[in-house]
C-alpha positions as CSV (number, residue, x, y, z in Angstrom):
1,X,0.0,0.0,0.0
2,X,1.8,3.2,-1.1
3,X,1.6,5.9,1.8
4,X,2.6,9.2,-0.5
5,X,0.9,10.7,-3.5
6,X,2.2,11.6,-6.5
7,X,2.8,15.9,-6.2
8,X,1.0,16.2,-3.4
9,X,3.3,18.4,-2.1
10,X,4.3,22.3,-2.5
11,X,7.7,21.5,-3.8
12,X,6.2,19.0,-5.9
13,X,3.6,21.7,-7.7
14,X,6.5,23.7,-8.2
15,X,8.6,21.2,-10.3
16,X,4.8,20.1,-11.9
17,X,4.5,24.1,-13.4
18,X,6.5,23.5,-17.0
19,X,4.0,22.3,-19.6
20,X,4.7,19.2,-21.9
21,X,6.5,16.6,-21.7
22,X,9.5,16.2,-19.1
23,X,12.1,14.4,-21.1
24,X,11.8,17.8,-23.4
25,X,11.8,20.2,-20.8
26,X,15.4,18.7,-19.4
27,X,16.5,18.8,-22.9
28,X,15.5,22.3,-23.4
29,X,17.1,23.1,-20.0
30,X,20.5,21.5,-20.5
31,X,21.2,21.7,-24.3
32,X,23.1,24.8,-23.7
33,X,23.9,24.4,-20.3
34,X,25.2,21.0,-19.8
35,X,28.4,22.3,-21.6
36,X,29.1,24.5,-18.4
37,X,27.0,22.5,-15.9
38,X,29.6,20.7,-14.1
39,X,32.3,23.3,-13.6
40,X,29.0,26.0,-12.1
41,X,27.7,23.2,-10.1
42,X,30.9,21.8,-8.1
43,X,30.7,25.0,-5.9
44,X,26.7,24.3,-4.4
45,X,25.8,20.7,-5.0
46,X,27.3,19.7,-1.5
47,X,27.7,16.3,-0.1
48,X,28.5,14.2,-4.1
49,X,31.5,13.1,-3.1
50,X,31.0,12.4,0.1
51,X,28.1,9.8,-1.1
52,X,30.6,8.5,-3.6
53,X,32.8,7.1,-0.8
54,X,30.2,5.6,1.2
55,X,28.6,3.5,-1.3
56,X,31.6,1.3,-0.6
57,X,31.1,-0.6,-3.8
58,X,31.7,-4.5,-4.1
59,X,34.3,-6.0,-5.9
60,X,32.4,-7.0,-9.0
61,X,29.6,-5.3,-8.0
62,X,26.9,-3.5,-10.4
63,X,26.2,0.3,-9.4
64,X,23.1,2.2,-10.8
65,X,23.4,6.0,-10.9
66,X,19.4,7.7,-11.3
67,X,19.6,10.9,-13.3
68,X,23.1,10.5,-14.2
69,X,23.2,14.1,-15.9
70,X,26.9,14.5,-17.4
71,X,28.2,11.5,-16.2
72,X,30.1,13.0,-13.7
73,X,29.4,11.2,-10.8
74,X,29.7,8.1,-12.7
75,X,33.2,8.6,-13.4
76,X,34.2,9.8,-10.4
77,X,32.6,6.5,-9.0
78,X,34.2,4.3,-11.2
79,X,37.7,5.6,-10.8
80,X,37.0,5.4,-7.1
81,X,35.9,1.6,-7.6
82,X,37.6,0.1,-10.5
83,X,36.5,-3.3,-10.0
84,X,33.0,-2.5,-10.2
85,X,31.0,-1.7,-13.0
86,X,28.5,1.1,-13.1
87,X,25.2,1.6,-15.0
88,X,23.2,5.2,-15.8
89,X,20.1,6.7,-17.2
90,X,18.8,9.8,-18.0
91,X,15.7,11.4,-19.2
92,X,17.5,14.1,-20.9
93,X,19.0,13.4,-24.8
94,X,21.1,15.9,-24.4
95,X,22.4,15.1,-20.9
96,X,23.3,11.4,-22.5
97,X,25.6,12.8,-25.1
98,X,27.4,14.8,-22.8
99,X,28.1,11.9,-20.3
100,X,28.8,9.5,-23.5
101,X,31.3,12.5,-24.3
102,X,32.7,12.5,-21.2
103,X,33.0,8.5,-20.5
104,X,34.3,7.9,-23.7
105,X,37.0,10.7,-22.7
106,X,38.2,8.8,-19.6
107,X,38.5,5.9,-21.5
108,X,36.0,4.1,-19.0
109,X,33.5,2.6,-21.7
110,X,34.3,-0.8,-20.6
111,X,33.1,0.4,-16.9
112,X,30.5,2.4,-17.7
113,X,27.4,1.8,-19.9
114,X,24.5,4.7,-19.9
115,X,21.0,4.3,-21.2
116,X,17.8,6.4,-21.6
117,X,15.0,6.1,-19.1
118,X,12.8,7.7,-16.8
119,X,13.3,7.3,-13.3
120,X,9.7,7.2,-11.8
121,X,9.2,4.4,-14.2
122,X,11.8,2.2,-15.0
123,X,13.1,-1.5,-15.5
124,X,17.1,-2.3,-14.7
125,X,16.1,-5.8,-16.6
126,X,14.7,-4.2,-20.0
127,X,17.5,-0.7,-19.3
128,X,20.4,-3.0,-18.7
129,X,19.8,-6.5,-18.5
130,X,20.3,-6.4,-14.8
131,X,17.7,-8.1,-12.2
132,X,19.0,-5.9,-9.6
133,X,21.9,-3.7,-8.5
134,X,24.3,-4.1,-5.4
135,X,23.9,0.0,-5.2
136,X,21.8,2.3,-6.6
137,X,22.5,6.4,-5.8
138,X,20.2,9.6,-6.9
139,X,22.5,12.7,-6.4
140,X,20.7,16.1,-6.8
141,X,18.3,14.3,-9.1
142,X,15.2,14.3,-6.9
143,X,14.7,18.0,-7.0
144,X,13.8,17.9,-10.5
145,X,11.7,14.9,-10.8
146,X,8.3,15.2,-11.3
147,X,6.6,12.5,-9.4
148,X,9.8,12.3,-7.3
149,X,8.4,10.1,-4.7
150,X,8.1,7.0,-7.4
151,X,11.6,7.7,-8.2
152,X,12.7,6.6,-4.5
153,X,10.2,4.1,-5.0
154,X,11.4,2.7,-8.3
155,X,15.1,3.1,-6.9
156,X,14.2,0.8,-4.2
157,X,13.2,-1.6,-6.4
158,X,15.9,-1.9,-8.2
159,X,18.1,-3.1,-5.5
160,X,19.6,-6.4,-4.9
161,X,19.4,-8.4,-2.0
162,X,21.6,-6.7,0.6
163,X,21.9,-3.5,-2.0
164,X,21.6,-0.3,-0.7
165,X,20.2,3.2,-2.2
166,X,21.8,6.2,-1.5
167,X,20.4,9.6,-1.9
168,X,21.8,13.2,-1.6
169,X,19.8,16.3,-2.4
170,X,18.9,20.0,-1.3
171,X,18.0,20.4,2.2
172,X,15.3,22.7,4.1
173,X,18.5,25.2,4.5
174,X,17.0,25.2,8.5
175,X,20.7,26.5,9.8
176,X,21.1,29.2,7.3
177,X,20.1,32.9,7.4
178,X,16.3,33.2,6.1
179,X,17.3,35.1,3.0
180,X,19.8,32.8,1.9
181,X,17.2,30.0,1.9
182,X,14.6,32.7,-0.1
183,X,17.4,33.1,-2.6
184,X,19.1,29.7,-3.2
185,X,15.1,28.4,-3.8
186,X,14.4,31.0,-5.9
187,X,17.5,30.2,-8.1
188,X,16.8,26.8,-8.5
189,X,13.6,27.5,-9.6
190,X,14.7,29.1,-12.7
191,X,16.1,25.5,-13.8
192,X,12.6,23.6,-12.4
193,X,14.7,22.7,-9.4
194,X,12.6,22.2,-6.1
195,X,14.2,20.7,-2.9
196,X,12.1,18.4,-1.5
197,X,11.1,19.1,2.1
198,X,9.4,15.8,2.6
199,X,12.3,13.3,1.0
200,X,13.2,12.2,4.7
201,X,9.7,11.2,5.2
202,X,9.1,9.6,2.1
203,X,12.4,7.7,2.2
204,X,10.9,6.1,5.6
205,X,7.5,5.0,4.0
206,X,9.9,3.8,1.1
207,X,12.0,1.5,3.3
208,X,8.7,0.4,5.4
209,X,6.8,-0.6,2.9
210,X,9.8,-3.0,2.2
211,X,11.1,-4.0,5.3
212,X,14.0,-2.1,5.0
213,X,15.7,0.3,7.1
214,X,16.0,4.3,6.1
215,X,18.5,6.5,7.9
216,X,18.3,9.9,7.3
217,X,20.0,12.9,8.3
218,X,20.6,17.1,7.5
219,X,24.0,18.1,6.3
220,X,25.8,21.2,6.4
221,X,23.4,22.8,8.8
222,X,20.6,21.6,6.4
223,X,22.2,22.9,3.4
224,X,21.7,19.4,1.9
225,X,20.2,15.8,3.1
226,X,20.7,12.2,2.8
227,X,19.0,9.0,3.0
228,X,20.1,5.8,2.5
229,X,17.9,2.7,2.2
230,X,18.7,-0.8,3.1
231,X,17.6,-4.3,3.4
């Protein structure tokens, strides 16, 4: 029995305000910007890296990145972990190319394979060929997922026995000054980006409804937040 509802909340509406479909909105978004996205976005998405090294990855292991935008964190991951492999979708067309770009670059295609998908609705079997993944991780993805809530969902179900999802996004910005909270939301939402006050929550009813475990927890003074789900 699912316990949350599809944009229910405000954060939700916000992200549910562009028109059309999502895949093109993201494409319309990023086609310019993903050329310059990673070098703006090193200085304010807080916590990547630190996510990166706890995901601990298995020898041999499979590793699913959700919304893996330039393929970044991918390759960061896969340096980190070299004898794992890792796996990542995206909704965005133009996002793809860049992290194709960008993988085939490092000379990690043999690491690394991406795929299109949509992350409130996917299968790792028909994506990938994969019944399930040892880790699966959504960094700053969440915030601009419509339906965000079946994201966590879907990302739970991808797991393998034992696997673990682990999620970093924007926080409530609770031990910041007012106005920097105003103005960091207002930002984001240029780019349909809406931190979602409620992921804590929804990562609970996630992990209950599967007899998992969800640990939680604010990070630089609420700046950010985790979750991470496991069996």
């Amino acid at each position: 029995m699912a316990v949350f509802t599809c944009m229910s909340s405000p954060e939700s509406r916000a992200q549910a305000a562009p028109e059309g479909d999502h895949a093109a909105v993201m494409d319309g978004v990023y086609r310019t910007q993903r050329h310059i996205y990673d070098f703006t976005r090193k200085y304010y998405l807080l916590g990547r890296d630190r996510l990166i090294d706890d995901l601990n990855a298995p020898d041999g292991g499979a590793v699913l990145e959700v919304g893996c935008g330039t393929g970044r964190n991918l390759i960061v991951a896969a340096k980190r972990y070299p004898r794992a492999h890792f796996y990542g979708f995206d909704i965005s067309a133009a996002m793809l190319e860049s992290a194709q770009a960008a993988v085939d670059k490092a000379g990690l295609q043999h690491q690394i394979t991406l795929a299109r998908g949509d992350a409130t609705a996917f299968s790792a079997q028909r994506l990938f060929g994969i019944a399930g993944f040892d880790r699966v991780f959504c960094s700053y993805t969440l915030s601009m997922i419509p339906g965000w809530e079946h994201a966590i969902a879907a990302a739970a179900d991808a797991l393998a026995p034992e696997g673990s999802l682990h999620i970093v996004d924007f926080g409530h910005q609770g031990g910041l000054p007012r106005w920097f909270r105003s103005a960091l939301f207002a930002w984001l939402e240029r780019f349909y980006v809406a931190p979602r006050l409620t992921l804590d929550h929804v990562a609970q009813a996630v992990a209950r409804e599967r007899g998992m475990l969800a640990d939680t927890r604010a990070l630089y003074r609420g700046y950010a937040q985790s979750a991470v789900i496991r069996g």
